[in-house]
VMD Tcl script that draws the C-alpha trace (Angstrom):
set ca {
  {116.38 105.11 105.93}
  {114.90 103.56 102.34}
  {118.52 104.54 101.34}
  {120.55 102.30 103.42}
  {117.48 99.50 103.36}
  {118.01 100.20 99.56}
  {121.59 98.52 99.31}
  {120.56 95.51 100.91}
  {117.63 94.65 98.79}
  {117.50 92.48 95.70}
  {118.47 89.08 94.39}
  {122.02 88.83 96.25}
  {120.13 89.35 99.83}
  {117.37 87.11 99.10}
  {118.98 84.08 100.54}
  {117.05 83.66 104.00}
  {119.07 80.86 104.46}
  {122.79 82.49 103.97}
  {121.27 85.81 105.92}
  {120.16 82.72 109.23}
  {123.78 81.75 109.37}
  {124.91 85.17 108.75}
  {122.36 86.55 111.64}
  {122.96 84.06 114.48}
  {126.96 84.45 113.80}
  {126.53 88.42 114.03}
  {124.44 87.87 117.44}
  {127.20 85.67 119.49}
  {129.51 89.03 118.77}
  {127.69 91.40 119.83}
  {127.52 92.74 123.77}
  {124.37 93.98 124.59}
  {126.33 96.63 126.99}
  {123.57 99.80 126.14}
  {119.96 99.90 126.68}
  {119.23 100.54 122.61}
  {121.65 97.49 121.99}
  {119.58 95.84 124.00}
  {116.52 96.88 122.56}
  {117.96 96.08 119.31}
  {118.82 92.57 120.07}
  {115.23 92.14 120.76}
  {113.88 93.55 117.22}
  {116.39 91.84 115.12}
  {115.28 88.55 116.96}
  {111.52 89.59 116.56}
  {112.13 90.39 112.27}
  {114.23 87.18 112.50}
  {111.62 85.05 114.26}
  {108.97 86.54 111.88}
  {110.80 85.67 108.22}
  {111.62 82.22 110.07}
  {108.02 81.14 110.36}
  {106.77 79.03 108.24}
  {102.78 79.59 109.46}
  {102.85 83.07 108.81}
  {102.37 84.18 105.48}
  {104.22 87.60 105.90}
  {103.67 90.67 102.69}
  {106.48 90.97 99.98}
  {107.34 94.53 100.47}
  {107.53 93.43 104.58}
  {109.64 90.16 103.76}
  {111.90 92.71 101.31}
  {112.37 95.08 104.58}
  {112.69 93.00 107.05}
  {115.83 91.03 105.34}
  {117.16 94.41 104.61}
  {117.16 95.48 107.82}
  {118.59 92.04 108.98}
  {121.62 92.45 106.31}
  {122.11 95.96 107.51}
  {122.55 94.87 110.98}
  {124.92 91.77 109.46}
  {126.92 93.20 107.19}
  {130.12 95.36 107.55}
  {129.82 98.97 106.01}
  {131.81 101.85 105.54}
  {130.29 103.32 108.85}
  {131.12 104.37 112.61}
  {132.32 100.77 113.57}
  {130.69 98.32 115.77}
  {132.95 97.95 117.84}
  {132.65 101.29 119.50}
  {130.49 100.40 122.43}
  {128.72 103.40 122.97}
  {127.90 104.80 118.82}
  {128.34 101.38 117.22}
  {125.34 99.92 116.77}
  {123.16 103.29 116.72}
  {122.76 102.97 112.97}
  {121.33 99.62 113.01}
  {119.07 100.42 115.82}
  {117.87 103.25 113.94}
  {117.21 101.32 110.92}
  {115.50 98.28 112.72}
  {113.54 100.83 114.44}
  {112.31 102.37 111.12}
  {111.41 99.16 109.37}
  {109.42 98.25 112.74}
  {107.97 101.35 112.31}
  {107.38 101.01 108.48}
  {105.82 97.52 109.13}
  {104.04 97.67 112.64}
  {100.11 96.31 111.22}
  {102.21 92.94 109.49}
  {104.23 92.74 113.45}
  {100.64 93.32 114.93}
  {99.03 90.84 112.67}
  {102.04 88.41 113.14}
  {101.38 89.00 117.33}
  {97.34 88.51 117.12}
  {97.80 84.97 114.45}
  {100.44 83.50 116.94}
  {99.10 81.93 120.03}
  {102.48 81.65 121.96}
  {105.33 84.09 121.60}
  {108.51 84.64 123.57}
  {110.58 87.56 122.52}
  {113.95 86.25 123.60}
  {113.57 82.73 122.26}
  {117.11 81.90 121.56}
}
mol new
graphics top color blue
foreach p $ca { graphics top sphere $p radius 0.5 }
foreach p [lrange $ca 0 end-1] q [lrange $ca 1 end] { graphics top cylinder $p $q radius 0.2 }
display resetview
């Protein structure tokens, strides 16, 4: 997984605001049809709504990840595409998954320093 977070990373993907327009285009296309595109939906909104919030003073190597993971999702790769309903997005998922994973005391911190959260804000 630190491969395909690895081609995302640096200077060109630093941009949170390019990756926000980027992100909320990506999310209008895609049909959450399967239960782990659903469940992916939900995490990419949850890393989204974490970089996005400017009271929570989330870690570099986190930030680094979790923009990765968010230009994974974005981006077209040479890949299964995502078009195919039922393998599509598995990739993603998996890679969201692992940076959750990777990450889950800065989520857990984010969680217990925010008073109100709602998962499917937008």
């Amino acid at each position: 997984m630190e491969e395909r977070l690895a081609q995302f990373k640096g200077y060109l993907y630093n941009d949170f605001n390019k990756l926000s327009k980027a992100f909320k285009k990506k999310l209008s296309e895609v049909p959450p049809t399967m239960e782990y595109v659903r469940n992916l939906l939900l995490d990419v909104k949850l890393l989204y709504r974490i970089l996005s919030d400017p009271n929570f003073d989330l870690k570099p190597e986190a930030r680094e990840d979790f923009m990765a993971a968010l230009w994974y999702f974005v981006e077209k790769k040479d890949r299964i595409p995502d078009w195919i309903p039922i393998i599509g997005y598995w990739d993603d998922y998996k890679v969201v998954k692992y940076v959750k994973e990777k990450h889950k005391d800065e989520i857990e911190r984010y969680f217990s320093e925010t008073k109100y959260y709602i998962a499917n804000y937008f």
